[in-house]
Short mmCIF file of the C-alpha atoms (twelve columns), coordinates in Angstrom:
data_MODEL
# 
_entry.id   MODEL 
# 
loop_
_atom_site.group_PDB 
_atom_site.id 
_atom_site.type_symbol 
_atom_site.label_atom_id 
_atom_site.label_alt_id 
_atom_site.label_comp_id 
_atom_site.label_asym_id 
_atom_site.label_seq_id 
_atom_site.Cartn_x 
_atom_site.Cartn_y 
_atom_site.Cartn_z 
_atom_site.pdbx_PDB_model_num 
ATOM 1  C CA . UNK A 1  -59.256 -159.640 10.955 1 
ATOM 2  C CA . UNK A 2  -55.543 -158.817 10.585 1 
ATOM 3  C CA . UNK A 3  -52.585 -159.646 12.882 1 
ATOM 4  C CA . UNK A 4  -50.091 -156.903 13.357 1 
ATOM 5  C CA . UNK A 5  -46.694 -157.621 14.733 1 
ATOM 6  C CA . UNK A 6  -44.877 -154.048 15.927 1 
ATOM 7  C CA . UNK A 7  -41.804 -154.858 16.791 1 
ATOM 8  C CA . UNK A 8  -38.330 -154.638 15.115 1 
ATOM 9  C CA . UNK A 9  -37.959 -156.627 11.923 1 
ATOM 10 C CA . UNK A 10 -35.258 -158.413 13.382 1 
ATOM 11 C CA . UNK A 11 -37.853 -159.805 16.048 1 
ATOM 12 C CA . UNK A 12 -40.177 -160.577 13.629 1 
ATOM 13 C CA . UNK A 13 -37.617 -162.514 11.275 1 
ATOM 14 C CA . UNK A 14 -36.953 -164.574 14.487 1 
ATOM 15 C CA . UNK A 15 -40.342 -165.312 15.600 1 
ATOM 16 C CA . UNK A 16 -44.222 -163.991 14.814 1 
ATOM 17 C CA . UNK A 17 -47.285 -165.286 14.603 1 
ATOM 18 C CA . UNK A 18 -47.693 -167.434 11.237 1 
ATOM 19 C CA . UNK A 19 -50.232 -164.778 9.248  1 
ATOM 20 C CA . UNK A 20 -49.248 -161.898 10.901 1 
ATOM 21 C CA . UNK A 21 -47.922 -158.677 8.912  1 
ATOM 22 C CA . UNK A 22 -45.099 -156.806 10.392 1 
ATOM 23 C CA . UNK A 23 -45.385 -152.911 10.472 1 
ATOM 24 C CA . UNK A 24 -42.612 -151.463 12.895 1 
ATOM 25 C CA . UNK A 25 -44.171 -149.165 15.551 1 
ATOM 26 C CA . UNK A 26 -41.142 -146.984 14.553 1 
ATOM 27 C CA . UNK A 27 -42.650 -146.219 11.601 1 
ATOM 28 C CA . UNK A 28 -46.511 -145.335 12.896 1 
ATOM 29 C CA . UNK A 29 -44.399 -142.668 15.313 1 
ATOM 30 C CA . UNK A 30 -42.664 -141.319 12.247 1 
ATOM 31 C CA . UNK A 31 -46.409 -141.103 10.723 1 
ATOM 32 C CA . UNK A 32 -46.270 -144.152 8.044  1 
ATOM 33 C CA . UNK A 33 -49.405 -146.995 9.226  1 
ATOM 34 C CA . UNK A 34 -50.033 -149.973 7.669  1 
ATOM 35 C CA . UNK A 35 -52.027 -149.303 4.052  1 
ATOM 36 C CA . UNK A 36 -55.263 -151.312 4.751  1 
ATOM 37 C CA . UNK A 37 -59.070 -150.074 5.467  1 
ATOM 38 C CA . UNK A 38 -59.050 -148.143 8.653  1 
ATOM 39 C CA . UNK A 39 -62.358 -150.068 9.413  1 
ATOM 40 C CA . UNK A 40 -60.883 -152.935 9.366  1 
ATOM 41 C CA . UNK A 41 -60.291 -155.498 12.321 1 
ATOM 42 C CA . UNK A 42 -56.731 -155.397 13.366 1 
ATOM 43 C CA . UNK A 43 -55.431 -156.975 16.503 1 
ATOM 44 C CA . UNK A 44 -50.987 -156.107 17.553 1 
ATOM 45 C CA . UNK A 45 -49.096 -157.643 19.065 1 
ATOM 46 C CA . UNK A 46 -45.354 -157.012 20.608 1 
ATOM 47 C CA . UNK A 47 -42.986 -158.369 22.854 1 
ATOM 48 C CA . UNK A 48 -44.896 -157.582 25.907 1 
ATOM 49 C CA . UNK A 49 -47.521 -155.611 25.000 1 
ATOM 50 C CA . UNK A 50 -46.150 -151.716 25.843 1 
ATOM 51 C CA . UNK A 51 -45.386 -151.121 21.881 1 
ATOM 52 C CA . UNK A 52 -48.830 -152.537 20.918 1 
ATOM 53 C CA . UNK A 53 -50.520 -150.416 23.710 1 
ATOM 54 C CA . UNK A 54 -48.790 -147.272 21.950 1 
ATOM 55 C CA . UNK A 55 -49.278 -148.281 18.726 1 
ATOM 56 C CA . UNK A 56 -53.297 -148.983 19.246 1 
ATOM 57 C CA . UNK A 57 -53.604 -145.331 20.437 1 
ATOM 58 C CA . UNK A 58 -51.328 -144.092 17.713 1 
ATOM 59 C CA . UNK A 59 -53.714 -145.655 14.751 1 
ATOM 60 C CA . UNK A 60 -56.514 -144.672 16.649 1 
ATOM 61 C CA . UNK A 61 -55.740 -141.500 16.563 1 
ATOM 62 C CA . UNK A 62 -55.243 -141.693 13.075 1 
ATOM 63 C CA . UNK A 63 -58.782 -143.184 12.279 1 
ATOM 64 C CA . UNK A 64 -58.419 -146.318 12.461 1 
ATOM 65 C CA . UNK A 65 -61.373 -147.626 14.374 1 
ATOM 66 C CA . UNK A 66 -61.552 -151.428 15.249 1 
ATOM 67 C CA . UNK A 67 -57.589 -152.143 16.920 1 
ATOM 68 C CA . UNK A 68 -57.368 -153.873 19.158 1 
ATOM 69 C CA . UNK A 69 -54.020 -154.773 21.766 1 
ATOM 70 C CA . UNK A 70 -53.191 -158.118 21.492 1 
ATOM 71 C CA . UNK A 71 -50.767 -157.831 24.151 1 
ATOM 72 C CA . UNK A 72 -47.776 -160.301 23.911 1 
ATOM 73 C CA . UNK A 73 -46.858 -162.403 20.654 1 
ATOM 74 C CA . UNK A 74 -47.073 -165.364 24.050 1 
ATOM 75 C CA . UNK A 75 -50.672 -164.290 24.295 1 
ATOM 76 C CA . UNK A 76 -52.217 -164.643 20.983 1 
# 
Protein backbone atom coordinates (compact mmCIF):
# COMPACT_ATOMS: atom_id res chain seq x y z
CA UNK A 1 0.00 0.00 0.00
CA UNK A 2 1.19 3.51 -0.94
CA UNK A 3 0.22 6.92 0.52
CA UNK A 4 -0.28 9.66 -1.98
CA UNK A 5 -0.32 13.24 -0.92
CA UNK A 6 -1.92 15.60 -3.98
CA UNK A 7 -1.56 18.71 -2.98
CA UNK A 8 0.93 21.57 -3.74
CA UNK A 9 4.52 20.86 -2.81
CA UNK A 10 4.51 23.72 -0.70
CA UNK A 11 1.73 21.88 1.46
CA UNK A 12 3.47 18.91 1.49
CA UNK A 13 6.94 20.54 2.59
CA UNK A 14 4.82 21.92 5.52
CA UNK A 15 3.02 18.94 6.60
CA UNK A 16 2.20 15.12 5.15
CA UNK A 17 1.87 12.03 6.35
CA UNK A 18 5.44 10.51 7.38
CA UNK A 19 5.72 7.73 4.28
CA UNK A 20 3.66 9.37 2.02
CA UNK A 21 4.92 10.32 -1.66
CA UNK A 22 3.86 13.59 -3.03
CA UNK A 23 2.56 13.65 -6.71
CA UNK A 24 0.75 17.10 -7.39
CA UNK A 25 -2.80 16.55 -8.75
CA UNK A 26 -1.64 19.34 -11.17
CA UNK A 27 0.38 17.12 -12.78
CA UNK A 28 -2.20 13.86 -13.18
CA UNK A 29 -4.56 16.78 -15.01
CA UNK A 30 -1.65 17.67 -17.25
CA UNK A 31 -1.43 13.68 -17.88
CA UNK A 32 1.94 12.81 -15.78
CA UNK A 33 0.77 9.92 -12.68
CA UNK A 34 2.87 8.65 -10.31
CA UNK A 35 5.38 5.76 -12.03
CA UNK A 36 4.38 2.71 -9.86
CA UNK A 37 2.24 -0.62 -10.78
CA UNK A 38 -1.22 0.46 -11.66
CA UNK A 39 -2.32 -2.64 -9.55
CA UNK A 40 -1.00 -1.47 -6.85
CA UNK A 41 -2.76 -0.27 -3.52
CA UNK A 42 -2.69 3.44 -3.34
CA UNK A 43 -4.70 5.44 -0.90
CA UNK A 44 -4.60 10.06 -1.46
CA UNK A 45 -4.96 12.17 0.45
CA UNK A 46 -5.45 16.24 0.27
CA UNK A 47 -6.39 19.03 2.22
CA UNK A 48 -9.96 18.14 2.42
CA UNK A 49 -10.49 15.53 0.29
CA UNK A 50 -12.00 17.39 -3.18
CA UNK A 51 -8.34 17.04 -4.95
CA UNK A 52 -8.07 13.36 -3.86
CA UNK A 53 -11.73 12.71 -5.01
CA UNK A 54 -10.54 14.11 -8.56
CA UNK A 55 -7.45 12.65 -8.57
CA UNK A 56 -8.91 8.90 -7.70
CA UNK A 57 -11.15 9.23 -10.82
CA UNK A 58 -8.37 10.73 -12.85
CA UNK A 59 -5.92 7.49 -12.23
CA UNK A 60 -8.76 5.43 -12.56
CA UNK A 61 -9.38 6.40 -15.62
CA UNK A 62 -6.01 5.86 -16.50
CA UNK A 63 -5.89 2.14 -15.28
CA UNK A 64 -5.03 2.29 -12.24
CA UNK A 65 -7.26 -0.10 -10.38
CA UNK A 66 -6.99 -0.32 -6.49
CA UNK A 67 -7.13 3.89 -5.35
CA UNK A 68 -8.59 4.60 -3.03
CA UNK A 69 -9.71 8.46 -1.41
CA UNK A 70 -8.24 8.91 1.68
CA UNK A 71 -10.03 12.01 2.19
CA UNK A 72 -8.20 14.60 4.43
CA UNK A 73 -4.35 14.38 5.44
CA UNK A 74 -6.63 14.91 9.29
CA UNK A 75 -8.23 11.63 8.38
CA UNK A 76 -5.58 9.18 7.73
Amino acid sequence: MIYIDVRTKGEYDTDHKAEALHHDIMDMMQGNFPNIDKDTEIILYCESGNRSMMAKNMMEDFGFTKVINGGSIYDI
